[in-house]
Structures are given as C-alpha cells and as structure tokens.
N, C-alpha and C positions, 0 to 999 in steps of 0.2 A: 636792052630789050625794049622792043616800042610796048606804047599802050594797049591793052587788048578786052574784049569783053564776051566770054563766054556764056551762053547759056544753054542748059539740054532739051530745051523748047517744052518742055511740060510745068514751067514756074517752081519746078522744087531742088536747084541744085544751077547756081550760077556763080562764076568768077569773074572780077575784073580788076583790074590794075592801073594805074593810072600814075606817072611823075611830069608833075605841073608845075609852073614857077607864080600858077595864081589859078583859085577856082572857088570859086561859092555856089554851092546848090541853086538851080534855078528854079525850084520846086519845092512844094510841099512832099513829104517823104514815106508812105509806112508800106508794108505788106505786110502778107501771110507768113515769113518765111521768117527764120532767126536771120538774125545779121551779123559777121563777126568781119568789126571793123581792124584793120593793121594798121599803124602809123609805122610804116620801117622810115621818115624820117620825115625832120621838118617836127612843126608845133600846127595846132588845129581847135577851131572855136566850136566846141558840136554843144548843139541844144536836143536835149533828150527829154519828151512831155512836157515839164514843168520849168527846166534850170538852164541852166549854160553852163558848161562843163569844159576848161582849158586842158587836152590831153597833149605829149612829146612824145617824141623817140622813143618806138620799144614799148607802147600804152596799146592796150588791145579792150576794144569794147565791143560788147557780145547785145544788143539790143534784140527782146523779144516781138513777135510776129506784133503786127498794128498797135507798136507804140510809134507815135511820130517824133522824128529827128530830121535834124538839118544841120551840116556842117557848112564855116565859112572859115573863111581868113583873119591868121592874126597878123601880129606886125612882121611875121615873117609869115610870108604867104607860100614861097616854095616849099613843098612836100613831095613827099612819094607814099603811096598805102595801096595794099590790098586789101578786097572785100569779097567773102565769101558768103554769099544767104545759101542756106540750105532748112529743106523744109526739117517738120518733125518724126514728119514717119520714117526718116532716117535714123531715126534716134530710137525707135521702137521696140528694139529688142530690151528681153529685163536686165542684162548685162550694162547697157550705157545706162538707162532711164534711171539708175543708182547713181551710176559714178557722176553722171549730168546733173543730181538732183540741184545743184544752185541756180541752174538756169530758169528750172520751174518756181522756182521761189521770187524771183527778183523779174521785172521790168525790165535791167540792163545789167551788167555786171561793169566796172570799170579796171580791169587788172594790169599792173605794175608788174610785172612778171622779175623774178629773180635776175643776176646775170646767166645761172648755167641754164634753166627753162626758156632763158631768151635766147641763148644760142641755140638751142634745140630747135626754138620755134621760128630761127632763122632758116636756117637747114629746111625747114618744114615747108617755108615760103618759098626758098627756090626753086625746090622740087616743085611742086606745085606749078610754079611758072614755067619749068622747061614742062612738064610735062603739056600743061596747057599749047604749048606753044609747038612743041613736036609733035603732039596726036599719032600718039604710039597706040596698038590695038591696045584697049583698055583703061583708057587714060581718065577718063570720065571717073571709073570705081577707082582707080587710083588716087587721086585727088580729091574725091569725097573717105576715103580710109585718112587720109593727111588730117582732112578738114575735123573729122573726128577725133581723130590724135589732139589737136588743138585745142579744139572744144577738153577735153580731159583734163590736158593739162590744166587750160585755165582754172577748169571748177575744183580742179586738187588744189591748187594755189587759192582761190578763195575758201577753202574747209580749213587750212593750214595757217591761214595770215588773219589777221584781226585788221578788221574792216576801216579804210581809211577815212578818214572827214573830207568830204570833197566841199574842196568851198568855192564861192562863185566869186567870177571877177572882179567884180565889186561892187560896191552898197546896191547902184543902180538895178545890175542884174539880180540882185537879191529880191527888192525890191518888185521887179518885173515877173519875177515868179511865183510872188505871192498872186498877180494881178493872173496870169495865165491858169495857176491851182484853180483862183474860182471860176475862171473859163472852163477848164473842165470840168466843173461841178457842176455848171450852172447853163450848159452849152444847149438846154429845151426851150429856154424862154427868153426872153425879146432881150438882145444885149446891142449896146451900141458903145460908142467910143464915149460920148457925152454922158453914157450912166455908168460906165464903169470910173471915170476921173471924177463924177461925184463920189462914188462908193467906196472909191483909192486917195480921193482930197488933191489930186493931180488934175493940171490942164491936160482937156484934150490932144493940145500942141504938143507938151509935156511927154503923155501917154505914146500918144499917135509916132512919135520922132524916136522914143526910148527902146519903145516894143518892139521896133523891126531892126534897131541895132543889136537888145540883146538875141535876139530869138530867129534874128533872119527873115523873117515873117513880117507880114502886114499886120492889122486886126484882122483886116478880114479873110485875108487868108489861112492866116491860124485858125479863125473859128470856123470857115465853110468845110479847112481839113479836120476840125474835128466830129463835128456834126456829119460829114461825109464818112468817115472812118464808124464813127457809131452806124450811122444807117448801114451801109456795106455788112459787120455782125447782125446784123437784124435780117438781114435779105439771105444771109447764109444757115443762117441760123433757128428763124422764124417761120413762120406761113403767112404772118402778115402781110399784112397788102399795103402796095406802093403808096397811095397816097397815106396812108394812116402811119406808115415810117416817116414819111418825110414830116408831117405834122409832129411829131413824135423827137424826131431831132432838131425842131426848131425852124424849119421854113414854112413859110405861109402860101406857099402857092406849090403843087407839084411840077408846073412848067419849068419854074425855076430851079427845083430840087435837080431835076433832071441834068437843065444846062449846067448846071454847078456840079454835080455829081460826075457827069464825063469830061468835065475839066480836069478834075483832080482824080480820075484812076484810068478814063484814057478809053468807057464802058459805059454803055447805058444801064441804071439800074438790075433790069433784069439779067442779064450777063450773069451775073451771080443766082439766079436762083434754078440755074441751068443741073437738071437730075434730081431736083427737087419734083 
C-alpha cells in the first residue's frame, strides 16, 4: 500500500500513513486535535514540549491538542507509522470520557503495549488502512470506532502497568531540556541565544548547535512556536485584542506577530477568532 493522507475537511478526524527510508519533520508541529502516533516499524527520535524521547517497533504515542512535537531520524532512519488526530468531541460521550480518563491527565502518553494488545492493535491498523483506502460507504465512522478502540486500549494499558522512566538520549539532551523547560516558562520576555548560554553557562555556539540536534528546532523556531502556540489559545479563548496578545507572548511589534504567526499555523491571526 502506497502512502496516503486522509482528512474529512472539517480539522477533527484525519489519517495518514507514510513508509519512508528517511524523514524529519520540516516544521514546527501542534494542533487542536489528540495525535495518536503508530510506529509499526523502524525506531524514531520524537521531541515532545520539553525532552527527546527514542520510541521502536510496536511504541504508540498518544500526544494532547497544542503540545508541540517533532519527530526526526535516528541511525536507522527507515520506518513505517500511522497517525491518526482526532478531535475531542469524539470522545464526548460519558462512556469513553471514563475509560480515556489518562489522556485528560497527561500531555502525552508513551505506551509499550503488551504482545496480545499489539496484535490486536495490529489488526486495528490494517483495517484502518484498507478501509481508508477502499472508501467503502461508511468508512469514515468506521475508522474513527478503530481509532477509539485504540485510544481504549492504550489508556487500559496505562491504568494497568506502572509508569515507565523514560530517559533521554543522553546527557546532552537531558541537558537541553532543562534549557527548553525555561523557554517555556519564560516564553513573555526578551529571550535570546546569548542570555540563555549565560543562564545555562553554555556557549551560544554550544547552545545554538546542540538545541536543533536534540529538539529538531532552531532557537528561534522553538520559541516563535511557542509564543505562536500560546497567542492562538488567547485568540480562541479570550476577547483580547491582537496587539495586546502578541505583547503578551513576547513580540515587540504586531507586524511581526502577524508574519510570524501565519508562518507557523498557515492563518492570519484573526482566523481564529472566527464565531466569536
């Protein structure tokens, strides 16, 4: 089966699949929607908000709406994965919003799935993909009932298993995720490369060279996606006015906010305050 990319054009329910013998995100990453990443094979470097995270074969990662991630290449860069986001109002009935309750709790989930829950949740993938792929009447709710089945399983396998130590690649990255934590802490006021390698006791060279190894990212791209990620909740969220968000998350000029803002989601500000 070739590559494919489904979506049902309303942003809350999209599939895609992809086997590559090399791929690194070319972008900064978040939405609205859960993300429930597949590794059906190959190994994968994904940064999730703060860390760098090495998943394998059979690793399923469930990341919540506007946490930013980026996945790249390890030393073996051929993989295969599907990705299914699907929004929350899918989930809305009081039946799931129980049995899902770990998703609400957690920014990502990382699950290790049994071998008999990963057969199952093989079976689940290929279904899935023929259906995607034959667009049988119905195929749409059928492959969102899958993607829920999933979703289930995973969060029964985190209620059931005691929680693993994920640990980063090494020192480096450990290191770099303390430097990104206070990025996000700190993501209102004037941050630059030269004040944070004072703050971390690291060359800018240091910084600048280390940070887009572990994380994928630039500085600057990391920080415009997160101060872009924060404004976007404020514009959905708030009544606030444009200039006084973008002051708010750290830019000094709104022209800028602007051009920065529809680089990374693809929409001018107001895009979002659409029914408000």
């Amino acid at each position: 089966m070739g590559d494919f990319q489904y979506d049902n054009g309303e942003g809350t329910f999209s599939v895609s699949y992809r086997k590559a013998r090399s791929h690194n995100m070319p972008a900064s990453h978040f939405h609205s929607t859960y993300e429930i990443f597949c590794l059906m094979s190959g190994k994968r470097e994904f940064f999730i908000k703060d860390r760098t995270i090495v998943i394998h074969e059979g690793d399923i990662v469930i990341i919540s709406p506007n946490i930013l991630h980026r996945t790249t290449n390890t030393e073996m860069p051929e993989h295969e994965r599907l990705i299914v986001n699907i929004h929350e109002k899918h989930m809305a009935a009081m039946s799931y919003t129980e049995v899902l309750h770990p998703l609400f709790e957690k920014e990502y989930l990382i699950v290790k799935c049994t071998l008999q829950d990963r057969l199952a949740m093989e079976t689940m993938l290929q279904t899935m993909m023929t259906e995607m792929s034959e667009k049988k009447p119905g195929f749409e709710l059928y492959a969102l009932t899958l993607a829920l089945q999933m979703l289930m399983i995973c969060c029964r396998h985190v209620k059931s298993s005691r929680a693993e130590t994920l640990e980063s690649p090494s020192p480096m990255h450990e290191r770099i995720s303390e430097v990104v934590r206070y990025m996000n802490s700190h993501y209102m006021n004037e941050l630059s490369l030269q004040l944070l390698s004072e703050e971390f006791y690291v060359s800018p060279y240091y910084l600048s060279r280390f940070f887009k190894e572990a994380t994928g990212f630039t500085f600057v791209e990391y920080l415009n996606s997160v101060r872009i990620k924060e404004a976007k909740k404020l514009l959905e969220q708030s009544s606030m006015k444009v200039n006084l968000i973008a002051k708010r998350v750290g830019f000094g000029s709104v022209t800028h906010f602007g051009r920065v803002f529809k680089s990374v989601t693809g929409y001018v500000p107001l895009h979002y305050r659409k029914g408000k």
